[in-house]
C-alpha positions as CSV (number, residue, x, y, z in Angstrom):
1,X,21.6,58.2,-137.4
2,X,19.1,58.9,-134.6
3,X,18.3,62.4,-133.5
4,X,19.9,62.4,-130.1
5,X,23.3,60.7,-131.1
6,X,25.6,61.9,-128.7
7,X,28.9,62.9,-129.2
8,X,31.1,60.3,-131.0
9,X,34.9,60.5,-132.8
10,X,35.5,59.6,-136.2
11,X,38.8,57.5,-136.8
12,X,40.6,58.2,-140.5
13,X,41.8,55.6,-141.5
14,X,44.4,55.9,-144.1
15,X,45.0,53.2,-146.4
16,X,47.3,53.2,-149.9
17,X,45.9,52.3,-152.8
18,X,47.9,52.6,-156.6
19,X,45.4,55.1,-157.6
20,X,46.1,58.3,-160.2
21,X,46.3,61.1,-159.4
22,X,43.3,64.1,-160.2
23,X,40.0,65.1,-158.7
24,X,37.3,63.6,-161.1
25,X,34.4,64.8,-159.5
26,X,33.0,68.1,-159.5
27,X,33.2,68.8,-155.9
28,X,37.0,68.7,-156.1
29,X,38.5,72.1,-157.0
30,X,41.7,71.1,-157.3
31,X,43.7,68.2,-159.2
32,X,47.1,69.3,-159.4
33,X,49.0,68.5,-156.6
34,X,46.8,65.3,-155.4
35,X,48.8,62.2,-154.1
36,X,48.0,58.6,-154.3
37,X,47.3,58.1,-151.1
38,X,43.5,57.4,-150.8
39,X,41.5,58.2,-147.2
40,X,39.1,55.8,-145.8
41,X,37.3,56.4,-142.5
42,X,36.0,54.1,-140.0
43,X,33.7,55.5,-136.8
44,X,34.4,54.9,-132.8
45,X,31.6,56.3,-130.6
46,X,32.9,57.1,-127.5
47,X,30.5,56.3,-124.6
48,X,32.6,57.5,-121.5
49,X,30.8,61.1,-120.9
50,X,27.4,60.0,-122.7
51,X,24.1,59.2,-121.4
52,X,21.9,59.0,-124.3
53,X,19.4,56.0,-125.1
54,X,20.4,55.8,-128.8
55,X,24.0,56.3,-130.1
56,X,24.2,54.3,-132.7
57,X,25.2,55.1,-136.4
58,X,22.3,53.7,-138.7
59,X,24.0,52.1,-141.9
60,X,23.5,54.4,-145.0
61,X,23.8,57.5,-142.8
62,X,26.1,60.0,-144.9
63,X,28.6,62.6,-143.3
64,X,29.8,65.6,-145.8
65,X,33.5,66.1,-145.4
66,X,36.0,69.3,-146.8
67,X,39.5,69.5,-147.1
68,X,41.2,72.3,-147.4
69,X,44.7,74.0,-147.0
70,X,45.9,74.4,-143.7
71,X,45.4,77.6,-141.3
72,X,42.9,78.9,-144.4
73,X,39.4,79.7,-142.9
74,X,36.5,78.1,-144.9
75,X,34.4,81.1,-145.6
76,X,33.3,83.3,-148.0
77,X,37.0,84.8,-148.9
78,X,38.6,81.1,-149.3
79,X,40.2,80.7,-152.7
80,X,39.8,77.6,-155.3
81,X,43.2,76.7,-154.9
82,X,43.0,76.4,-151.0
83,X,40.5,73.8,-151.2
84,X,40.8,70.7,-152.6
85,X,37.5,68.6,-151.9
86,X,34.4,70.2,-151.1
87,X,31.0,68.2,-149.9
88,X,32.6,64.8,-150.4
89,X,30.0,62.2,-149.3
90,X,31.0,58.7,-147.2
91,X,28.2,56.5,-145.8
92,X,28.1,53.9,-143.0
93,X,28.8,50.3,-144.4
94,X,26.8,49.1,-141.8
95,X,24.8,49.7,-138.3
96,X,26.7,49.8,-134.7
97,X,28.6,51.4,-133.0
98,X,31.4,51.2,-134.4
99,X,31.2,51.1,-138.1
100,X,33.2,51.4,-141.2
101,X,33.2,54.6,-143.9
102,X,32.9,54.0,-147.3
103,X,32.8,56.7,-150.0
104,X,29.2,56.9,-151.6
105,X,30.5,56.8,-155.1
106,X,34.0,56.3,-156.9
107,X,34.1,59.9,-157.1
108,X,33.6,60.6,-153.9
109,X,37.1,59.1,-153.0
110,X,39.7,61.7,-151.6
111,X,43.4,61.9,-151.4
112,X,46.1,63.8,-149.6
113,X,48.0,65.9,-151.5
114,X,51.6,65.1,-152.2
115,X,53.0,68.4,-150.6
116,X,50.3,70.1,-148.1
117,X,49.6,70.2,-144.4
118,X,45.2,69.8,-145.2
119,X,42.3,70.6,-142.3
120,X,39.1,68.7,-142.3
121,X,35.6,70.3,-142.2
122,X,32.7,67.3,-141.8
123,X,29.0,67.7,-140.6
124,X,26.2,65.2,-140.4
125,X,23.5,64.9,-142.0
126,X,25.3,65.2,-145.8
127,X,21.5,66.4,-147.1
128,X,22.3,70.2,-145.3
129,X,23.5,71.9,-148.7
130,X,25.5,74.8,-147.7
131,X,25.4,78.3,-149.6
132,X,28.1,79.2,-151.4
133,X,29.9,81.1,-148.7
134,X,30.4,78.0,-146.3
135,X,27.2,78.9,-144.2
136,X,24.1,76.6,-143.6
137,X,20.7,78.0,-143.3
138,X,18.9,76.8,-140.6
139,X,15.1,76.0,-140.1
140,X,13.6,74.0,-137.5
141,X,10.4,74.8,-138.0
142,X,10.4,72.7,-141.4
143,X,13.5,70.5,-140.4
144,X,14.2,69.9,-136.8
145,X,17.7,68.3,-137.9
146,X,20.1,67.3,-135.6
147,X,23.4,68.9,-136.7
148,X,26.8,67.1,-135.6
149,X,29.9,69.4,-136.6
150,X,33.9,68.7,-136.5
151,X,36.8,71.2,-137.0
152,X,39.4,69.7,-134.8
153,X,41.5,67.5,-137.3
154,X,44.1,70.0,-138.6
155,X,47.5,70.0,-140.6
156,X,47.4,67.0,-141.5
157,X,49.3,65.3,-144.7
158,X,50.3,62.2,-146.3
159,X,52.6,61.4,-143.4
160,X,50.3,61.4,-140.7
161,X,49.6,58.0,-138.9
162,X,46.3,57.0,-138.6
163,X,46.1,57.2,-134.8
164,X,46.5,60.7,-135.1
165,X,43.3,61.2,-138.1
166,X,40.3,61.7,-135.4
167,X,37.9,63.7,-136.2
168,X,35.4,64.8,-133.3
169,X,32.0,65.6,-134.2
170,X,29.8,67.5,-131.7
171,X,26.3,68.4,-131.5
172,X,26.0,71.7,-133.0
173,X,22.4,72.2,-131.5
174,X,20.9,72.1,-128.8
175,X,17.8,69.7,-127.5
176,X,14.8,69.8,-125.6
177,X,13.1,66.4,-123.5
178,X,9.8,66.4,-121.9
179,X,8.6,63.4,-120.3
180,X,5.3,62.9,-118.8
181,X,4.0,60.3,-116.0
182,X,0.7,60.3,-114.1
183,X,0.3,60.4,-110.4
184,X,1.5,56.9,-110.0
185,X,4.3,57.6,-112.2
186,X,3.3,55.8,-115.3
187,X,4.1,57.4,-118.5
188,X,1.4,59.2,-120.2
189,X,0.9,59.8,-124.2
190,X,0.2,63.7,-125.4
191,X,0.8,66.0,-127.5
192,X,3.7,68.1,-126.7
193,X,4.6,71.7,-128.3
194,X,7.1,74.4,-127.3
195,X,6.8,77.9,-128.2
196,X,8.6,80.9,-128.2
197,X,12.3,79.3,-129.6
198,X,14.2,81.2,-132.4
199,X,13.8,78.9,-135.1
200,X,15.6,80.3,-137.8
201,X,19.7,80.8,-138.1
202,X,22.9,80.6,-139.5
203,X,25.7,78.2,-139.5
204,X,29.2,78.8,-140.2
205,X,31.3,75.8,-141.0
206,X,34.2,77.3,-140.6
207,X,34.1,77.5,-136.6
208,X,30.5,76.1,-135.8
209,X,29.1,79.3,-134.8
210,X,25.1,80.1,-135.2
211,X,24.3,83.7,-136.0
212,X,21.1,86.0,-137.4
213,X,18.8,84.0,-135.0
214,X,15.2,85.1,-135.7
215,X,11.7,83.5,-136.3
216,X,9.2,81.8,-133.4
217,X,7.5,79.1,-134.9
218,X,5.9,76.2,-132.7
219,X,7.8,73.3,-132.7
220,X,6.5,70.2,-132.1
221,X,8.0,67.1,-129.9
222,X,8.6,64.1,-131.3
223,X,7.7,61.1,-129.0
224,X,10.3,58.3,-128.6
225,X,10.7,55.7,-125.6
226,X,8.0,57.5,-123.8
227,X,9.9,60.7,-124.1
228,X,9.5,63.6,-126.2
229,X,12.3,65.4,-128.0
230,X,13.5,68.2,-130.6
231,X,16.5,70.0,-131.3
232,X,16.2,73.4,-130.6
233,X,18.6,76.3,-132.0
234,X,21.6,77.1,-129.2
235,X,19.9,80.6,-127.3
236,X,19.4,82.0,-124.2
237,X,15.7,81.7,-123.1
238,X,14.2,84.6,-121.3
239,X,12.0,84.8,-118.3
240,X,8.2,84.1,-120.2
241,X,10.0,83.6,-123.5
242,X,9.0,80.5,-124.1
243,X,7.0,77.6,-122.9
244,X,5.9,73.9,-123.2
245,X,2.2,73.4,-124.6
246,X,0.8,69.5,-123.5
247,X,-2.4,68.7,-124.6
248,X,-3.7,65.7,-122.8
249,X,-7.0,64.1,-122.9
250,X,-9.0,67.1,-124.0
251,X,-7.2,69.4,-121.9
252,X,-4.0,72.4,-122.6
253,X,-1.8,72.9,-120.0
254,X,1.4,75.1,-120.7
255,X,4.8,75.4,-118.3
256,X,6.9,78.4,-118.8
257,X,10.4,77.9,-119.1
258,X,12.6,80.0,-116.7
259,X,15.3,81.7,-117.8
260,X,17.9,79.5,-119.3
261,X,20.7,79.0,-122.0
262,X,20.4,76.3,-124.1
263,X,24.2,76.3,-125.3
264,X,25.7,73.7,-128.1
265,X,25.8,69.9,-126.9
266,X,23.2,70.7,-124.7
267,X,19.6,68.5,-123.9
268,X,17.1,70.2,-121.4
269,X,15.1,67.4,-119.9
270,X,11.8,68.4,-118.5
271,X,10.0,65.6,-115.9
272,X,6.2,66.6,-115.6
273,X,3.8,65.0,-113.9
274,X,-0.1,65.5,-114.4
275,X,-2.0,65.3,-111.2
276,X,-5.8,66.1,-111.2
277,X,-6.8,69.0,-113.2
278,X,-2.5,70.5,-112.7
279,X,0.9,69.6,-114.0
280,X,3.5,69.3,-111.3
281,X,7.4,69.8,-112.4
282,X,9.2,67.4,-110.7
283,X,12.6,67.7,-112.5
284,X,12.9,70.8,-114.8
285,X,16.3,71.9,-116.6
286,X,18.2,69.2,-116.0
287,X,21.0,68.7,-118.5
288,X,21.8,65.5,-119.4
289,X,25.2,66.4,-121.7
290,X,28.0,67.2,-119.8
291,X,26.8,69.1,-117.3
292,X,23.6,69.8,-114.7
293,X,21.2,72.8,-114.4
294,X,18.3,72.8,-112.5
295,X,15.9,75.2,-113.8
296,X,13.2,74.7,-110.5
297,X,9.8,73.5,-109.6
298,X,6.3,74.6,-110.9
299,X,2.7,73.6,-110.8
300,X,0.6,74.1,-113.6
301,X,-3.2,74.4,-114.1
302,X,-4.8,73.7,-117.4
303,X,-4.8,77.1,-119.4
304,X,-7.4,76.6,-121.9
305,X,-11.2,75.0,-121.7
306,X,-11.9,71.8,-122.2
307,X,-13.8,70.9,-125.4
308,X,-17.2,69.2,-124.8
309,X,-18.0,69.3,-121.1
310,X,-20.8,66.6,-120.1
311,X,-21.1,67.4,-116.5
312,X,-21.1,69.9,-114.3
313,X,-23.3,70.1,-110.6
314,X,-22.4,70.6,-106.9
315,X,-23.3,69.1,-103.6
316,X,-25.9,71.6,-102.8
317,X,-27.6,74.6,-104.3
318,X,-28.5,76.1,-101.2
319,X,-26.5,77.3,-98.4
320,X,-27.8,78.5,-94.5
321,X,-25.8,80.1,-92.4
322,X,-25.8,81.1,-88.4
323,X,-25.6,84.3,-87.3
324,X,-22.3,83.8,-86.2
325,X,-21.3,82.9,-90.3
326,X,-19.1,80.4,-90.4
327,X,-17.2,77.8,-93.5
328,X,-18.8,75.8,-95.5
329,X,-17.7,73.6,-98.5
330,X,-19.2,73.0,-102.4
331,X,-18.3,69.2,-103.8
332,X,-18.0,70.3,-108.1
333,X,-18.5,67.3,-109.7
334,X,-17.3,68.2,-113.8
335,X,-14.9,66.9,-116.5
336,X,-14.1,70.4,-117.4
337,X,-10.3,71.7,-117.3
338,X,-11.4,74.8,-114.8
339,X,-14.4,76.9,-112.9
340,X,-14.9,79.9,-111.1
341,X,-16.5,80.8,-108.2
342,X,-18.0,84.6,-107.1
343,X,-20.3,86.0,-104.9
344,X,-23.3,88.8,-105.5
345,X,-22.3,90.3,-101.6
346,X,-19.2,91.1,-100.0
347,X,-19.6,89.5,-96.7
348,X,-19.3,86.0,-98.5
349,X,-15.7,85.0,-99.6
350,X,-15.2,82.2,-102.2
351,X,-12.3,80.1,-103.5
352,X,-12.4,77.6,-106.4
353,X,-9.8,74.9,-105.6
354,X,-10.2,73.1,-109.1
355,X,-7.7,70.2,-108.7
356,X,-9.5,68.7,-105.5
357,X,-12.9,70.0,-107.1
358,X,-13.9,72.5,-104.2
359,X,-15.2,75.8,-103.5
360,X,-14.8,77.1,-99.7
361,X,-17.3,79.5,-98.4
362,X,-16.7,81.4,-95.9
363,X,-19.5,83.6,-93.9
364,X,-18.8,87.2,-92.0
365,X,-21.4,87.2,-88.9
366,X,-24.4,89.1,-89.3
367,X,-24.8,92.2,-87.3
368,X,-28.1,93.7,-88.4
369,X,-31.7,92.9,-87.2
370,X,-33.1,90.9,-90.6
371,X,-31.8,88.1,-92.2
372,X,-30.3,88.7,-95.5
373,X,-29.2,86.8,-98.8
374,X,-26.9,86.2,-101.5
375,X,-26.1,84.3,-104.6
376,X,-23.5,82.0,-105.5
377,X,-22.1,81.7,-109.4
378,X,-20.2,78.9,-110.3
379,X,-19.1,78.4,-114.3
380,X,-17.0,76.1,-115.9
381,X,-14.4,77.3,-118.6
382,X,-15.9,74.5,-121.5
383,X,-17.4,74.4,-124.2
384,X,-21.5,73.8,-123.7
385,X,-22.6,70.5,-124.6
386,X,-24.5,68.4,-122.4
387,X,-23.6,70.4,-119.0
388,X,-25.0,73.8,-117.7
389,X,-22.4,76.7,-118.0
390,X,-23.2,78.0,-114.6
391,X,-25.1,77.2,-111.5
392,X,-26.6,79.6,-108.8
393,X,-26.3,78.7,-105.2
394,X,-28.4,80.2,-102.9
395,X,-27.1,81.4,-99.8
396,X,-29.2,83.2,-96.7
397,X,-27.8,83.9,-93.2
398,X,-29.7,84.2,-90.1
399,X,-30.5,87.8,-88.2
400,X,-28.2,88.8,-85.3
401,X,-31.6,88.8,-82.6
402,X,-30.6,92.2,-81.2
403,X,-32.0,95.5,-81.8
404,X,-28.8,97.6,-82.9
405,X,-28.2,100.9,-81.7
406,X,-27.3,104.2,-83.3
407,X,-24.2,105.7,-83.9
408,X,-23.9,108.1,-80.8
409,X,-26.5,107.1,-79.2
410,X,-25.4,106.8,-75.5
411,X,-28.8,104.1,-75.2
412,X,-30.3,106.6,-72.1
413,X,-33.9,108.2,-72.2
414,X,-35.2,110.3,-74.7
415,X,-38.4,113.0,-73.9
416,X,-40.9,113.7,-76.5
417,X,-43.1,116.7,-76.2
418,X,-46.4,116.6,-77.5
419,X,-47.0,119.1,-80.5
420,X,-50.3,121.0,-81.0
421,X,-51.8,121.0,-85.1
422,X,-51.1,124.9,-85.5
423,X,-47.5,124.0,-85.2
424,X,-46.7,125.8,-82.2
425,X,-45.5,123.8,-79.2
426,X,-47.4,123.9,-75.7
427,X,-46.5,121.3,-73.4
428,X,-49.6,119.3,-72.3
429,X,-47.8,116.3,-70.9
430,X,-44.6,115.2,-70.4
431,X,-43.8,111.7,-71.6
432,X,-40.6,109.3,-70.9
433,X,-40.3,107.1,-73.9
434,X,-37.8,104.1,-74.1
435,X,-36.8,103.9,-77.7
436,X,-34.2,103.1,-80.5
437,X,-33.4,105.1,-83.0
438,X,-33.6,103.5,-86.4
439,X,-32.3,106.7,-88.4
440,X,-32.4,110.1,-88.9
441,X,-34.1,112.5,-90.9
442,X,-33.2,115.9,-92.3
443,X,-35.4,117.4,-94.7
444,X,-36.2,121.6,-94.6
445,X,-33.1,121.8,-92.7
446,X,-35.4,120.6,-89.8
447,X,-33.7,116.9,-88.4
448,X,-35.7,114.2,-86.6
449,X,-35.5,110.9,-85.7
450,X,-37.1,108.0,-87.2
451,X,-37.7,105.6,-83.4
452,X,-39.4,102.0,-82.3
453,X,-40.4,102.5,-78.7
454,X,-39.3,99.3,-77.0
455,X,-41.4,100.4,-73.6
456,X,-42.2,103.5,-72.5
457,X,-43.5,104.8,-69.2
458,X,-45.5,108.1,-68.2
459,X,-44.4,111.0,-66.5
C-alpha cells in the first residue's frame, strides 16, 4: 500500500465453512466459545471525498486485525477472556482497488463466537508490533509509516449480514507535500527536509489517539510524481516551530511554517516556486483531505552560502558623484546564494537587492568647501574558491563651490586692530577686513578666530 492511501472501507465478508471449532494459533486467547463460522474480508476504496494520486492496495499488503468482546476497551486493563483474536494477519490476494482478503496463514483464520456481540480493532501496516498494553510506539524519524486505523465495526456476531461488516480505516497521521516548480512553472528536483516536528509518540488502539509527543528530528521528503511527501505526527505547529529546508543546486533556502494544526487525515501541501536567488510561496497550507486551510504567502531568500563560488565582480569599481549627490546603481555579477553591501561614511546609503543582482547607491549633497571620499564593501556569503570574497568601490563626490559660513555669523564686517610685540594694544590704523571665519579658537581662556580674508579694504 502506498504512503498517501487515502481513506478507504473494508467490506467483511462472511462466509461458512464446516470448520472446528478452537483458536490454534497463539494470537488467539480464547477457544472456548468459538463458532464455525469463518470471516473473510474483501476491500472497497471509496473515492467520493478523495483526491489523492495513488489509492490503490498493493497485493501482499497485510492489515492486523483484533476481536474482542463487545463495549470492553482494548487497553492495558482488558482481560484474556474478553479477547478472542489478537494481531491476526490477512493480506491482499491481489492489486486494485478493490481487492480480496485472504488470511496469511491457516492460523490466521478467525471465527465468530457462537454466543457474543465482538468489536473489531485493525490497523495497516501489520509490521507495527504493539506493546503489551494495546499502545504503538511511534518513530518517524526511523519509520515515517503511514498509519491507517479502524474502530468503527462494533457488536457484531454470527448473525450479522455482510452488508453490515464495514470496517473504515482512516489515516491516523498526518502528512506533509512540498512541490517545487521554477519560474516558468516546471518542476524542479531537490532535496527537501522539515524541521522542528515532534517525531516521537504514542498510539492507543483502542480509540486512535496519539499521546507523549516529544523528540525533533529532521525528517526528510520523499520525492514521488514530482512531489515530496512524509507523514508527520498529528500536532499543532507554532509560529517559528518548524520549517521546510530545500536545498537546490548548491543553494539552502528554508520557509517557516506559520502557525498551524496538522490534525489526523490531514495532508499540508506546500507549492514553492524558486525565482532567482528566492523562493516564492504560491500556495502554502492547503489541505487536500477533507477540508482547506490556507496557511499564506512568503518569499524566501537563500539562508545559507553557497559552496564553491567561482565569480563574483561588479559594473564599476569607482563611483563620482555631483555635488548635488544623487543614485547610482552596481550590476553584481556572482553564482553565490547572497552579498552585502556597506559604506565607510554615513552620507552614502546602500541596498543589496540579491535576486535582481543590484546594489543602489544613493548620495546626500555635499555642503562643505573640499571634495571628499568613501569606500564601498561588497562580500559574498560563499565559500572562496575561484572568486574574491569582497570588492572595494571607490566612491568620491564633488565640493559644494561655496565658501560656508559660520554658525552665527551674521556675514557683515569684521575690524581688526593692529597689536604692538609687547602685547599691549595701541591703535596705529584701523583696518576693514572682509572675511570668513573658518573656526574658532580658545586656548588660555583667550578665544580668537581662525579667518580667510576674501577682500579687504582700508580705512
Amino acid at each position: 500500500m502506498k504512503i498517501n492511501k487515502l481513506s478507504w472501507k473494508l467490506l467483511l465478508l462472511v462466509t461458512f465453512g464446516a470448520i472446528l471449532a478452537g483458536c490454534k494459533d497463539s494470537r488467539c486467547e480464547v477457544s472456548q466459545g468459538i463458532g464455525d463460522k469463518e470471516i473473510s474480508f474483501s476491500s472497497n476504496i471509496s473515492l467520493s471525498p478523495m483526491r489523492a494520486y495513488d489509492n490503490t492496495w498493493e497485493q501482499g499488503d497485510l492489515i492486523s486485525i483484533y476481536m474482542l468482546k463487545s463495549g470492553v476497551p482494548l487497553n492495558a486493563n482488558l482481560s484474556t477472556s474478553d479477547l478472542y483474536y489478537k494481531g491476526v494477519n490477512y493480506k491482499t490476494a491481489q492489486k486494485g482497488m478493490k481487492v480480496n482478503f485472504e488470511p496469511a496463514t491457516n492460523a490466521d483464520k478467525m471465527f465468530f463466537p457462537k454466543a457474543q456481540d465482538v468489536d473489531f480493532v485493525a490497523f495497516y501496516p501489520a509490521s507495527l508490533t504493539p506493546t503489551s498494553d494495546h499502545t504503538i510506539m511511534l518513530n518517524m524519524a526511523s519509520h515515517a509509516v503511514d498509519l491507517l486505523y479502524s474502530n468503527n465495526a462494533k457488536n457484531k456476531n454470527r448473525n450479522t449480514t455482510a452488508s453490515d461488516l464495514l470496517l473504515t480505516f482512516k489515516h491516523a497521521l498526518s502528512s506533509i507535500c512540498v512541490s517545487l516548480v521554477d519560474a516558468q512553472n516546471k518542476a524542479i528536483e531537490a532535496t527537501i527536509k522539515v524541521q522542528g516536528f515532534k517525531t516521537e509518540g504514542t498510539f492507543a488502539l483502542n480509540d486512535g489517539t496519539l499521546s507523549n509527543l516529544q523528540g525533533s528530528a529532521e525528517l526528510s521528503l520523499i520525492p514521488k510524481n514530482q512531489k515530496f511527501e512524509s507523514t508527520v505526527l498529528p500536532q499543532k505547529i507554532a509560529t517559528n516551530q518548524a520549517k521546510i529546508v530545500i536545498t537546490y543546486s548548491g543553494k539552502n533556502y528554508e520557509y517557516a511554517i506559520p502557525e498551524i494544526t496538522y490534525n489526523q487525515g490531514r495532508r499540508v501541501s506546500y507549492k514553492l516556486k524558486l525565482q532567482g536567488n528566492s523562493v516564492e510561496a504560491i500556495i502554502s497550507g492547503q489541505i487536500t483531505d477533507w477540508e482547506e486551510v490556507n496557511g499564506g504567502d512568503a518569499t524566501l531568500t537563500p539562508s545559507t552560502p553557497s559552496s564553491d563560488v567561482s565569480s563574483f565582480s561588479v559594473s564599476s569599481t569607482s563611483l563620482n558623484f555631483n555635488k548635488e549627490g544623487g543614485t547610482q546603481t552596481l550590476t553584481v555579477t556572482t553564482d553565490a546564494a547572497s552579498f552585502t553591501a556597506t559604506a565607510s561614511q554615513p552620507w552614502l546609503k546602500v541596498t543589496a537587492d540579491v535576486p535582481n543582482n543590484k546594489v543602489t547607491v544613493v548620495c546626500e549633497k555635499n555642503t562643505s568647501a573640499e571634495e571628499r571620499t568613501a569606500t564601498l564593501k561588497l562580500e559574498h556569503n560563499g565559500v572562496l574558491r575561484a572568486a574574491p570574497k569582497t570588492i572595494t568601490v571607490n566612491v568620491s563626490q564633488s565640493a559644494s563651490g561655496e565658501t560656508p559660513q559660520p554658525k552665527g555669523w551674521d556675514g557683515g564686517v569684521i575690524k581688526l586692530r593692529e597689536a604692538s610685540k609687547a602685547g599691549k594694544t595701541k591703535v596705529e590704523e584701523e583696518l576693514i577686513i572682509e572675511a570668513v571665519v573658518l573656526n574658532n579658537v580658545k586656548e588660555n581662556n583667550n578665544s580668537s578666530k581662525n579667518l580667510i580674508v576674501s577682500d579687504g579694504k582700508a580705512g
